[in-house]
C-alpha positions in Angstrom: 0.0 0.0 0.0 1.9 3.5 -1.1 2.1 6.0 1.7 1.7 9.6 1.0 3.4 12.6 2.9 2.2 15.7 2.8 4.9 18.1 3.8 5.1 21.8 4.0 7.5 24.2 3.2 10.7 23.4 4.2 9.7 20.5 6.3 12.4 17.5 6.6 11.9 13.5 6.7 14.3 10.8 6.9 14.3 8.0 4.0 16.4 5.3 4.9 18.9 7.4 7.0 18.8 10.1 4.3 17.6 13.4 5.2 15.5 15.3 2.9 14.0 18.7 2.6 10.9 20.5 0.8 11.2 23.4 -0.7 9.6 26.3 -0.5 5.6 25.0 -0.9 3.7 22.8 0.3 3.7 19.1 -1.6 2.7 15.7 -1.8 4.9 12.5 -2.2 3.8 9.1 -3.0 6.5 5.9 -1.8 5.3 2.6 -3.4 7.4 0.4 -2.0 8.8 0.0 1.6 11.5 2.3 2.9 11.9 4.0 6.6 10.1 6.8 6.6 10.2 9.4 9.5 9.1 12.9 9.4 10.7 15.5 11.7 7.8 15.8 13.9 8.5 12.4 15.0 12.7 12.5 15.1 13.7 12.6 19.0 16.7 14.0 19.5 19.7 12.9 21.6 19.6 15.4 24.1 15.9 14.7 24.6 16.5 11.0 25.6 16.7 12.3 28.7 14.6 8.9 30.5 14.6 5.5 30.5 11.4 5.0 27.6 13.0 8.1 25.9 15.9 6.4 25.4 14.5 2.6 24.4 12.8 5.3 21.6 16.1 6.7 20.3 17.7 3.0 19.7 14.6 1.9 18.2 15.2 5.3 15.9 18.7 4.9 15.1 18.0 1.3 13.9 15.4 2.8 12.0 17.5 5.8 10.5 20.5 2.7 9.5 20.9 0.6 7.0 20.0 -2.4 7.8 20.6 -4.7 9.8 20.9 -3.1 13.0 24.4 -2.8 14.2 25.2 -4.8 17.4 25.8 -1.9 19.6 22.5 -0.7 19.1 20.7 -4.0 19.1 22.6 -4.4 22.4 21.6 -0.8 23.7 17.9 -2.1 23.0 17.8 -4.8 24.7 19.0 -3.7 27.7 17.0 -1.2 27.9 14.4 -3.5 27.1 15.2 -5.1 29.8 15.6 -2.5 32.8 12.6 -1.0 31.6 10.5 -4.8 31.9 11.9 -4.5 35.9 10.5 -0.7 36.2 7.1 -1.0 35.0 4.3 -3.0 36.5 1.7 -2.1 35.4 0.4 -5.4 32.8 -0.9 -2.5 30.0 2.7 -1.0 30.1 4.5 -4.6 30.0 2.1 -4.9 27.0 3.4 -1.8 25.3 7.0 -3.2 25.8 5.9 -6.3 24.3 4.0 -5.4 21.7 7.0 -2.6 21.0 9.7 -5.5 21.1 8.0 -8.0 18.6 7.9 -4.8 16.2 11.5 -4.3 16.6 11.8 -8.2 16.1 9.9 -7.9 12.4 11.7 -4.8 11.5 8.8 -2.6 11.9 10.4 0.5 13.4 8.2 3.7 12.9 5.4 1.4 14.1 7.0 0.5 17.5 8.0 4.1 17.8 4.5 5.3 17.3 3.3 2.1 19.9 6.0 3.9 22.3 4.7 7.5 22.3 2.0 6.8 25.0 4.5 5.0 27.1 6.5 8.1 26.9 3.6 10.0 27.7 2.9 8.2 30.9 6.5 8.0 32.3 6.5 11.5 31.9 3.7 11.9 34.1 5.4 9.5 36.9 8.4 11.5 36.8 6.8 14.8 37.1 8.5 15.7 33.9 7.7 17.9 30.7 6.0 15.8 28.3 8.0 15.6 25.0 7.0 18.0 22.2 6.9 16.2 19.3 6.5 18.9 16.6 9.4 21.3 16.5 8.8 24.5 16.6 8.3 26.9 13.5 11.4 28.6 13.0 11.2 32.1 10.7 12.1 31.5 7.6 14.2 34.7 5.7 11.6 36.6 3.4 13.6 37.6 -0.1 13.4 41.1 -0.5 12.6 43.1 -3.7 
């Protein structure tokens, strides 16, 4: 099934570890076959892996953003955190998150165990008495060409 993006200006996604960029309107792109996809909105950064399920959501992306197969660092990151995150939670809806999450990561399915994260994240955040994460960036000014 083809997916389509609809990006605005100057909006960037990831292909396959490859960043891209619109230009300056807003367009549509069709992909008809599989690729990893993410869109910025969705890209956590490094420095906002600042918590245990924040983190098992940054290995999951960097498999996602590399070619595959996953390296063994990062497969090795996951699982522990995998693991240490199994011993936190107790609650048998969040141990179904993880497993759920995990048997994603096991077919490949990256952006889909991301996206089965995001409420996990949510919740933690909430536990810890911490700032939910923003996952759209915000608008940044773009220069106006003057005449």
């Amino acid at each position: 099934m083809p997916l389509k993006l609809k990006l605005a200006p100057h909006e960037s996604f990831i292909v396959n570890g490859a960043v891209l960029v619109n230009g300056d309107f807003r367009t549509s792109l069709i992909v008809r076959n599989f690729v990893h996809v993410m869109r910025e909105k969705t890209v956590l950064r490094e420095a906002d892996a600042n918590t245990p399920t924040r983190r098992l959501y940054f290995a999951i992306q960097t498999m996602l953003m590399q070619a595959p197969p996953p390296s063994p660092a990062v497969l090795n990151t996951y699982k522990e955190l995998l693991r240490e995150l199994r011993g936190a939670y107790v609650r048998p809806e969040n141990l179904e998150t993880l497993d759920r999450v995990d048997a994603l990561v096991g077919d490949g399915d990256y952006y889909k165990a991301l996206a089965a994260l995001q409420p996990l994240i949510a919740y933690e955040a909430t536990l810890l008495d911490v700032d939910p994460h923003e996952w759209r960036r915000p608008k940044v000014a773009r220069p106006v060409a003057s005449g």
